[in-house]
C-alpha positions as a printed Julia matrix, in Angstrom:
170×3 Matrix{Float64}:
 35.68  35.1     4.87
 32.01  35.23    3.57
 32.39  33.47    0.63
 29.64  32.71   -2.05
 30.04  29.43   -4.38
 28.4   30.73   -7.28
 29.41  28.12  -10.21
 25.84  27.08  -11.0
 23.66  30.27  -10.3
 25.66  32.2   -12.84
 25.3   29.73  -15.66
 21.09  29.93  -15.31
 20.04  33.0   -16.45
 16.72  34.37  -14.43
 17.74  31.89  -11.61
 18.23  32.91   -8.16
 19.68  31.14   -5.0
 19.71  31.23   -1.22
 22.72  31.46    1.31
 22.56  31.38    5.02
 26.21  31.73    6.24
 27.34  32.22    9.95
 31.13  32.82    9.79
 33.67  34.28   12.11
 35.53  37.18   11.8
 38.86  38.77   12.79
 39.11  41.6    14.58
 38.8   45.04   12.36
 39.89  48.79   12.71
 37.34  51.49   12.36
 38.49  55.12   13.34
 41.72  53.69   15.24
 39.67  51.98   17.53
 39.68  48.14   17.2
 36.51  46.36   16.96
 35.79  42.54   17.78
 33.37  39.86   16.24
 31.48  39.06   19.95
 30.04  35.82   17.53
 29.54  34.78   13.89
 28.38  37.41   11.49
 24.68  35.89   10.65
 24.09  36.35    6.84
 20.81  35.89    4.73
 21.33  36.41    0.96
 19.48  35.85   -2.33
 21.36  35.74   -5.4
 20.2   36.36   -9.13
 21.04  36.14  -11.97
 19.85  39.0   -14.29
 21.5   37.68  -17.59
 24.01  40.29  -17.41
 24.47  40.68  -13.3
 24.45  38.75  -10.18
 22.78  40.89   -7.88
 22.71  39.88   -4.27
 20.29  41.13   -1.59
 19.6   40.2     2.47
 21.09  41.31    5.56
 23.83  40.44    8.2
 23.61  40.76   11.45
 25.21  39.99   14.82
 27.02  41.39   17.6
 30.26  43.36   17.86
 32.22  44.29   21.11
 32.66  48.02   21.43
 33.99  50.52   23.62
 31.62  53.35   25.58
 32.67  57.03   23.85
 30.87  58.22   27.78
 32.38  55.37   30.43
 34.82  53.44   28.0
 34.39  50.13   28.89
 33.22  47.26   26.56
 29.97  46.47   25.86
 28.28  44.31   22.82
 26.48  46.2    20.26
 23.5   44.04   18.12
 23.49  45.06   14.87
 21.42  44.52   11.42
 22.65  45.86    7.96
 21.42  45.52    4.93
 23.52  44.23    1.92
 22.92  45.06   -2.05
 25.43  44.34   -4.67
 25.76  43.82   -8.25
 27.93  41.79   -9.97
 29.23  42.11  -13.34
 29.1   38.43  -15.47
 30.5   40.08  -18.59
 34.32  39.98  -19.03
 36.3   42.38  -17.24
 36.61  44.66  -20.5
 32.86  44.46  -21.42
 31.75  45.36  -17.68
 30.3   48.35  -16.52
 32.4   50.04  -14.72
 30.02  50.58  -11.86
 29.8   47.5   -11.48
 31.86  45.09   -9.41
 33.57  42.09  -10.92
 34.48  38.71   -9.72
 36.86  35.52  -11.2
 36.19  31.92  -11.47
 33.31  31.08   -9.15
 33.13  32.43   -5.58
 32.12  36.16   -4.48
 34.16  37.06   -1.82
 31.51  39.46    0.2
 33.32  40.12    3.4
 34.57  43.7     2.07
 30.81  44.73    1.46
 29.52  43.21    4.71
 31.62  44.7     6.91
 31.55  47.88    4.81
 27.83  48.23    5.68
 28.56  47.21    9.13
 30.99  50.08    9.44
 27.93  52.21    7.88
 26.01  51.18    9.99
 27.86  52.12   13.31
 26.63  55.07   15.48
 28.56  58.09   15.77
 29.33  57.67   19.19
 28.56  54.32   20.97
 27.26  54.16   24.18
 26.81  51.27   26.37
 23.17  52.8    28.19
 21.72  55.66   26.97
 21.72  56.91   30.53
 25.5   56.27   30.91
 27.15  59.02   32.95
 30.67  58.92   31.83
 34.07  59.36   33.72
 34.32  62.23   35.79
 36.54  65.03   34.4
 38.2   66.24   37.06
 39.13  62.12   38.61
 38.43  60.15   36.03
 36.48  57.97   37.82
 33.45  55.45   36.57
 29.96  57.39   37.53
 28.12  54.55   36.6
 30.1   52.48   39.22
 31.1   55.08   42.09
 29.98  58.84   42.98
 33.4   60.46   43.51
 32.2   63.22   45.03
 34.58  65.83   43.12
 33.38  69.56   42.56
 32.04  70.07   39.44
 33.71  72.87   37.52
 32.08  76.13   37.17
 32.99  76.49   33.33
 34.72  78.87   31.47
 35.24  82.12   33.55
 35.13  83.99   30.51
 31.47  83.21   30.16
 30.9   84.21   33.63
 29.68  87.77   32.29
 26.8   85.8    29.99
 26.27  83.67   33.55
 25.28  86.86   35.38
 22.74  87.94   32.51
 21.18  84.61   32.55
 20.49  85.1    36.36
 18.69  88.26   35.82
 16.71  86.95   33.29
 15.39  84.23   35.16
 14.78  86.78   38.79
């Protein structure tokens, strides 16, 4: 859990503080595919006190072990996200409701983290950008092995389109 101790920051209006944290993670779920800490998550926060707010601002960073959307085998991913939140110091009641709120004296920040981590997270990983997948007729590696399968023609209902592209290029 990435935890803030905040007891003395928010009594000291126009103060700010600095937290570097390195904490370990359990494993989450993103898209039903599961997603592993490969390390500590590296944070680097500044926290201040507006009056009203604590408003926090650095990055996290580290490295997660994902799975190739190409090849699908694991590979570790480095990655750097930004984090900004704001706090609410006013009673629950009085808050803004755009605002987040927090009891007694700790800011729990490991739903905001790994929300920006999630954020953060390419479309479709790959382990290489050159990675050739698995072949679709064997399902074997083509980074690892050259299977030597026939690649399919395609769709024979394009095969009519197929012919005009030939002319075109004669």
């Amino acid at each position: 859990m990435i935890r803030l101790d905040v007891a003395q920051i928010k009594r000291s209006p126009g103060d700010f503080a600095r937290y570097e944290l390195a904490v370990d993670l359990p494993p989450i779920t993103f898209s039903g595919e599961k997603i592993t800490f490969a390390g500590p998550v590296k944070t680097n926060l500044t926290v201040t006190n507006t009056g009203e707010t604590l408003t926090i601002h650095g990055s996290a960073g580290g490295k997660l072990e994902l799975s190739c959307s190409r090849c699908l085998q694991p590979f570790d991913y480095d990655y750097m996200v930004s984090i900004d939140e704001e706090y609410s110091l006013l009673p629950t009641g009085e808050a803004n409701e755009e605002l987040q709120t927090f009891t007694r004296d700790y800011i729990d920040l490991t739903p905001a983290v790994i929300n920006s981590i999630f954020l953060g997270l390419p479309m479709k990983a790959v382990c290489t950008e050159d990675c050739q997948g698995l072949c679709s007729v064997c399902g074997a590696n083509l980074n690892k092995e050259n299977c030597g399968c026939a690649l399919e023609e395609g769709d024979p209902r394009f095969s009519v389109l197929k012919k005009l592209l030939k002319k075109d290029k004669k």
